[in-house]
C-alpha positions in Angstrom: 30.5 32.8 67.9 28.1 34.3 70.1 26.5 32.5 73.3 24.0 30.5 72.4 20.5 31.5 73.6 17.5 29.3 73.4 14.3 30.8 71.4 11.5 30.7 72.7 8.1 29.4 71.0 6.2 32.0 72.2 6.4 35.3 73.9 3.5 33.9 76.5 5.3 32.7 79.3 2.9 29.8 80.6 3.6 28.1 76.8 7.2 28.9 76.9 7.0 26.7 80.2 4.7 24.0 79.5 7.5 23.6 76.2 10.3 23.2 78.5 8.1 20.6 80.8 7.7 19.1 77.4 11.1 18.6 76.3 12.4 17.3 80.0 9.6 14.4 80.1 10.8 13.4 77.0 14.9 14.5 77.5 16.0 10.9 75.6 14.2 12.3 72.2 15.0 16.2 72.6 18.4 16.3 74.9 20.1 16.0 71.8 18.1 18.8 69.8 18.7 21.0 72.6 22.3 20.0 72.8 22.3 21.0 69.1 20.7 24.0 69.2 24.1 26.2 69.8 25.4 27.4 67.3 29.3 26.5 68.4 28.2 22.7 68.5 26.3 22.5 65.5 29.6 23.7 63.5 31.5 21.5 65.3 29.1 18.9 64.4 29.4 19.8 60.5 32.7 19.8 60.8 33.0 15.9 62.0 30.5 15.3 59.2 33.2 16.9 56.9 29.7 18.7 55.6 31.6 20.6 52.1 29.8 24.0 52.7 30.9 24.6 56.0 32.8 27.7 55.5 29.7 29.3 54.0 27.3 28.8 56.4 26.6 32.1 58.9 25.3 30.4 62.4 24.2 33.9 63.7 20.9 34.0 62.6 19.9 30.4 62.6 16.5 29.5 63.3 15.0 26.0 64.9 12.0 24.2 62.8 10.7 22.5 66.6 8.9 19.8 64.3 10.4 16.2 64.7 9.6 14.6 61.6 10.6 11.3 63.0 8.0 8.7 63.8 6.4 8.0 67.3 8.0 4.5 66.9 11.4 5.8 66.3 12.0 8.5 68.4 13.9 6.5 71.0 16.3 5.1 68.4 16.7 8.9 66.4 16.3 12.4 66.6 15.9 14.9 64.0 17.0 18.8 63.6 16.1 20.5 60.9 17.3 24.4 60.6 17.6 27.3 58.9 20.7 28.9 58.7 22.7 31.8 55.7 24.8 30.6 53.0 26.9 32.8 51.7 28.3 33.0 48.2 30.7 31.6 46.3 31.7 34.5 44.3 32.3 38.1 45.2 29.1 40.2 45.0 26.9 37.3 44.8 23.7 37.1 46.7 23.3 35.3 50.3 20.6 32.5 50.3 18.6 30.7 53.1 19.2 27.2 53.3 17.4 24.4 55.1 19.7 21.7 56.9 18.6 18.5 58.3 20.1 16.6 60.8 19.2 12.9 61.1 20.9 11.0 64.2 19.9 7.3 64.8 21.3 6.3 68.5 
């Protein structure tokens, strides 16, 4: 798999900043996003969830939704991913599709 690489939210500096100040104030809620973020232990993730579509999902060109959809008064018992990531086809010749995962992890 290839080294993981954070994305950032914008190509301005100064925002890509104030979004890492951002998620180190608030490390109990996003540590375990950005933990999650690589690819290598998001599969390994899916694979102790025993998720059935594993071998069809391509990690390569995942991409991060940064929206928690988790609740203000929740956020320090759970922590949300949700992604985009390929899946690949069941049968020769068939076509790859996007597919949307979400991750919900109460603590």
């Amino acid at each position: 798999m290839p080294e993981p690489r954070p994305v950032p939210p914008s190509d301005d500096p100064a925002v890509y900043a104030e979004r890492v100040r951002q998620i180190v104030r608030q490390f109990p809620e996003n540590g375990l996003k950005q933990v999650l973020i690589s690819p290598a232990t998001l599969h390994e993730l899916l694979t102790l969830g025993k998720a059935p579509v594993l071998s069809r999902l391509e990690f390569s060109g995942m991409e991060i939704d940064p929206t928690t959809f988790v609740t203000a008064e929740y956020r320090h018992v759970s922590s949300d991913l949700v992604l985009t990531v390929t899946l690949r086809p069941t049968k020769k010749g068939g076509r790859k599709k996007r597919l949307t995962v979400t991750i919900l992890i109460e603590l």
